[in-house]
C-alpha positions as CSV (number, residue, x, y, z in Angstrom):
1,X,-24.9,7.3,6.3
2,X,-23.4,6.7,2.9
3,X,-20.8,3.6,4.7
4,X,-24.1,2.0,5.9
5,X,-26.1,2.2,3.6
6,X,-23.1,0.6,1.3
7,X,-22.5,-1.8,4.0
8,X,-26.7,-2.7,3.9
9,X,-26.3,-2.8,0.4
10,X,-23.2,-5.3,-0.1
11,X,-25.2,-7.8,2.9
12,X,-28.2,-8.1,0.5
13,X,-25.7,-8.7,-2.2
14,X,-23.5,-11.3,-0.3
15,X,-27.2,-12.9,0.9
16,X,-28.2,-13.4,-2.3
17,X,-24.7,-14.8,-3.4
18,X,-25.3,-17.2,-0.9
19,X,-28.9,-18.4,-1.4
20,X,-27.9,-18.5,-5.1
21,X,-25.2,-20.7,-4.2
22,X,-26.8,-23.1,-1.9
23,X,-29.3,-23.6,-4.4
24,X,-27.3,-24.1,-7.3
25,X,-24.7,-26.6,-5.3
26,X,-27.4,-29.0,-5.2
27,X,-27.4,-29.3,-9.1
28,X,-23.8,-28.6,-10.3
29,X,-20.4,-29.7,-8.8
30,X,-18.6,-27.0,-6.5
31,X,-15.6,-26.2,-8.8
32,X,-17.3,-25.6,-11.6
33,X,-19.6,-23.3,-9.5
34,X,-16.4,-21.7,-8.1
35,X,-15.3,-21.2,-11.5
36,X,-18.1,-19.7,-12.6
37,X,-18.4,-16.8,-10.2
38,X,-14.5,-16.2,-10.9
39,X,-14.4,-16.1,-14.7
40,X,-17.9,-14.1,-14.9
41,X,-15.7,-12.1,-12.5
42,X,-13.1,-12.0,-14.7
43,X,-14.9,-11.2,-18.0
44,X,-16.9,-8.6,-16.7
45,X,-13.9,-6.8,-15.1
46,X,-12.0,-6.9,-18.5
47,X,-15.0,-5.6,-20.6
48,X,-15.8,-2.8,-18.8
49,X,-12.7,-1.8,-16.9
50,X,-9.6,-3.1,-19.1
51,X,-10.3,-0.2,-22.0
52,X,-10.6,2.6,-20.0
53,X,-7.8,1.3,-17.1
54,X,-5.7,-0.5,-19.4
55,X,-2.6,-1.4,-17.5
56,X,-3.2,0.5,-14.5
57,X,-5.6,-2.5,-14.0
58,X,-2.7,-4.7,-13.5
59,X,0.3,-2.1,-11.9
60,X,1.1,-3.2,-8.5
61,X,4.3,-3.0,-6.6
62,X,3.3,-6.7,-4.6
63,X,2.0,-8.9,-7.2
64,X,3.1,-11.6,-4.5
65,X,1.0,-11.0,-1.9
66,X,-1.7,-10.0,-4.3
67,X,-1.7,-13.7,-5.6
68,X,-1.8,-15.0,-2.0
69,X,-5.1,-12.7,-1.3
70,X,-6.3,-14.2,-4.5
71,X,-6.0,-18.0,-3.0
72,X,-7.3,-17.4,0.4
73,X,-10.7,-15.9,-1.3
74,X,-10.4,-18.6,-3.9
75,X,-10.4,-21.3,-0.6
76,X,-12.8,-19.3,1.1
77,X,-15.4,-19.9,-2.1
78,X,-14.6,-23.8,-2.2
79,X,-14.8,-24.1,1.9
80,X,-18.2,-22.2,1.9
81,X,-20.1,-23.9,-1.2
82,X,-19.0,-27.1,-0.3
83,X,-19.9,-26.4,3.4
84,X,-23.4,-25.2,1.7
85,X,-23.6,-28.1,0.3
86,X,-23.7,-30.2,3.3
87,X,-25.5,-28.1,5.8
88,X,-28.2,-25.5,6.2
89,X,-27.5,-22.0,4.9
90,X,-28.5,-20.3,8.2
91,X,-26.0,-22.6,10.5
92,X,-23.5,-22.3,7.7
93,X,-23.9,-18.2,6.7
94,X,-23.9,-18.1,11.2
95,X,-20.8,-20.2,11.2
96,X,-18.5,-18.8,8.6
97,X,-19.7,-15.1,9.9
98,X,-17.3,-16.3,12.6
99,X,-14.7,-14.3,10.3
100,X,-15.0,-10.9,11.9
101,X,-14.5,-12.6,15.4
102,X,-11.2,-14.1,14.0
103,X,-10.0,-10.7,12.1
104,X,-10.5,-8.8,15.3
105,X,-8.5,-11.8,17.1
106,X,-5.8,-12.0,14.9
107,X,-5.8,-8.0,13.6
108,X,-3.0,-7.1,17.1
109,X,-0.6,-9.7,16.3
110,X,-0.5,-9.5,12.1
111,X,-1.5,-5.5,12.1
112,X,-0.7,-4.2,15.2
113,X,-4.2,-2.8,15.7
114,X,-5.5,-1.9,19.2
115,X,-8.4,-3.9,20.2
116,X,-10.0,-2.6,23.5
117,X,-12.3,-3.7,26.0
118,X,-15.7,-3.4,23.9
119,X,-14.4,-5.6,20.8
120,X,-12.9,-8.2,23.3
121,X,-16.3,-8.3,25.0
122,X,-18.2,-8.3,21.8
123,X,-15.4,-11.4,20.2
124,X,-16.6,-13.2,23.3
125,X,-20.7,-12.8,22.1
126,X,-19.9,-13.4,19.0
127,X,-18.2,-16.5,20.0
128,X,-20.7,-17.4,21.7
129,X,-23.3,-16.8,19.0
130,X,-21.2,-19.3,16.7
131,X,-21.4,-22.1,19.5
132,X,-25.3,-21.6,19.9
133,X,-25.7,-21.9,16.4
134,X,-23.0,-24.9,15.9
135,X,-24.8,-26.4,18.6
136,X,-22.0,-29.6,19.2
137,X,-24.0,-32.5,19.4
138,X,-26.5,-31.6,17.6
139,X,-26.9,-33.1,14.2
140,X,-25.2,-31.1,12.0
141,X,-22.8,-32.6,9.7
142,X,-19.2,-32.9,11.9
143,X,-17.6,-32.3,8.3
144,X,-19.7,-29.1,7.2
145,X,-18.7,-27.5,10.7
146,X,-15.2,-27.7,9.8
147,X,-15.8,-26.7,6.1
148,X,-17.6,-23.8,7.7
149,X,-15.0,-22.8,10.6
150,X,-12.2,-23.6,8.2
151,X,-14.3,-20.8,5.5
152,X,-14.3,-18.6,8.1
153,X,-10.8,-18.9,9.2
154,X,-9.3,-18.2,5.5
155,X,-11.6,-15.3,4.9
156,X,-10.2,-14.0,7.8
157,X,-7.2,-14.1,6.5
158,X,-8.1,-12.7,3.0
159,X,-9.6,-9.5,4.8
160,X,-6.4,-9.2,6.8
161,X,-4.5,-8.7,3.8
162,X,-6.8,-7.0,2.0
163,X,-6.5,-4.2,4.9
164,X,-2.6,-4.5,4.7
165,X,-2.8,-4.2,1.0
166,X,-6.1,-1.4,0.8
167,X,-3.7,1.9,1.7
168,X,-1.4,1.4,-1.2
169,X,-3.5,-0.6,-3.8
170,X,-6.6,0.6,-6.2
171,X,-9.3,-1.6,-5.2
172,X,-10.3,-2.5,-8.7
173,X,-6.7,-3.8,-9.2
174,X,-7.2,-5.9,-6.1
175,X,-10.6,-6.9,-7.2
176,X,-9.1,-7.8,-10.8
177,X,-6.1,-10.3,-9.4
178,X,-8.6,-12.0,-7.4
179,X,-10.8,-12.6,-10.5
180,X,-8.0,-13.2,-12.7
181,X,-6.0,-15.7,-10.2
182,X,-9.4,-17.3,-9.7
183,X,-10.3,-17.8,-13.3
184,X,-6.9,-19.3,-14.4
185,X,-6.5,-21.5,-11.2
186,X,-10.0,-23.0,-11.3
187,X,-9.4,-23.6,-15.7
């Protein structure tokens, strides 16, 4: 009960990061938006987590791979606000939620996880759910599609690693690289 009612929880957050988003990309350019989720990130992280962490913040044995999680999310938030920016936040939110689909499809090859016949069959609806709400041909913008599928794609990624990375890695230290790699990159 506690794993769904997180899992609840973290939708309405990532709802409301969205709807925050769409609304504020049609005022402000996208990479000052992106930088302004990943220094308030940042900031917030090293107030209240750098005095009592200290350097246990930053200890990793795989800072490497830690910055290449950080770049995947940091082109997963330009991909999705610019694709906000040129479509509806229903066919984009539908579109890039194609990302599960594409972690379960990739997840045998890169983790050497077991899919069986129910997560095939459910890929496939899924799938299907991304074409109905694509709709090709139907007047959404060709180039938000691909922002959107291209979102989805890289986040895919990101949560690939992140679940390579999760067993042996505190999560606030991967939270803090991603923050950290975001903020400098997008200064």
């Amino acid at each position: 009960m506690l794993g769904i009612g997180l899992a609840m929880a973290s939708l309405v957050l990532f709802v409301t990061l969205a709807v925050t988003t769409k609304h504020l990309s049609t005022r402000f350019p996208v990479p000052l938006l992106v930088w302004a989720r990943y220094t308030v990130h940042c900031v917030l992280m090293v107030v209240l987590l750098a005095p009592t962490m200290r350097w246990r913040l930053l200890a990793t044995g795989k800072p490497g791979l830690h910055v290449l999680r950080a770049f995947l999310l940091l082109a997963t938030s330009f991909g999705g606000v610019a694709a906000f920016k040129r479509m509806p936040l229903a066919e984009t939110t539908a579109i890039v939620f194609a990302a599960p689909l594409i972690v379960t499809l990739l997840a045998r090859p890169l983790l050497g996880e077991t899919i069986g016949r129910v997560r095939w069959l459910a890929v496939l609806v899924g799938f299907g759910g991304v074409l109905l709400v694509a709709r090709p041909g139907s007047g959404l913008v060709l180039d938000g599609v691909l922002l959107a599928l291209g979102t989805a794609v890289v986040y895919a990624l990101y949560q690939l690693l992140t679940r390579k990375l999760s067993p042996t890695e505190h999560p606030l230290t991967l939270l803090f690289y991603t923050a950290l790699i975001g903020s400098a990159a997008t200064s």
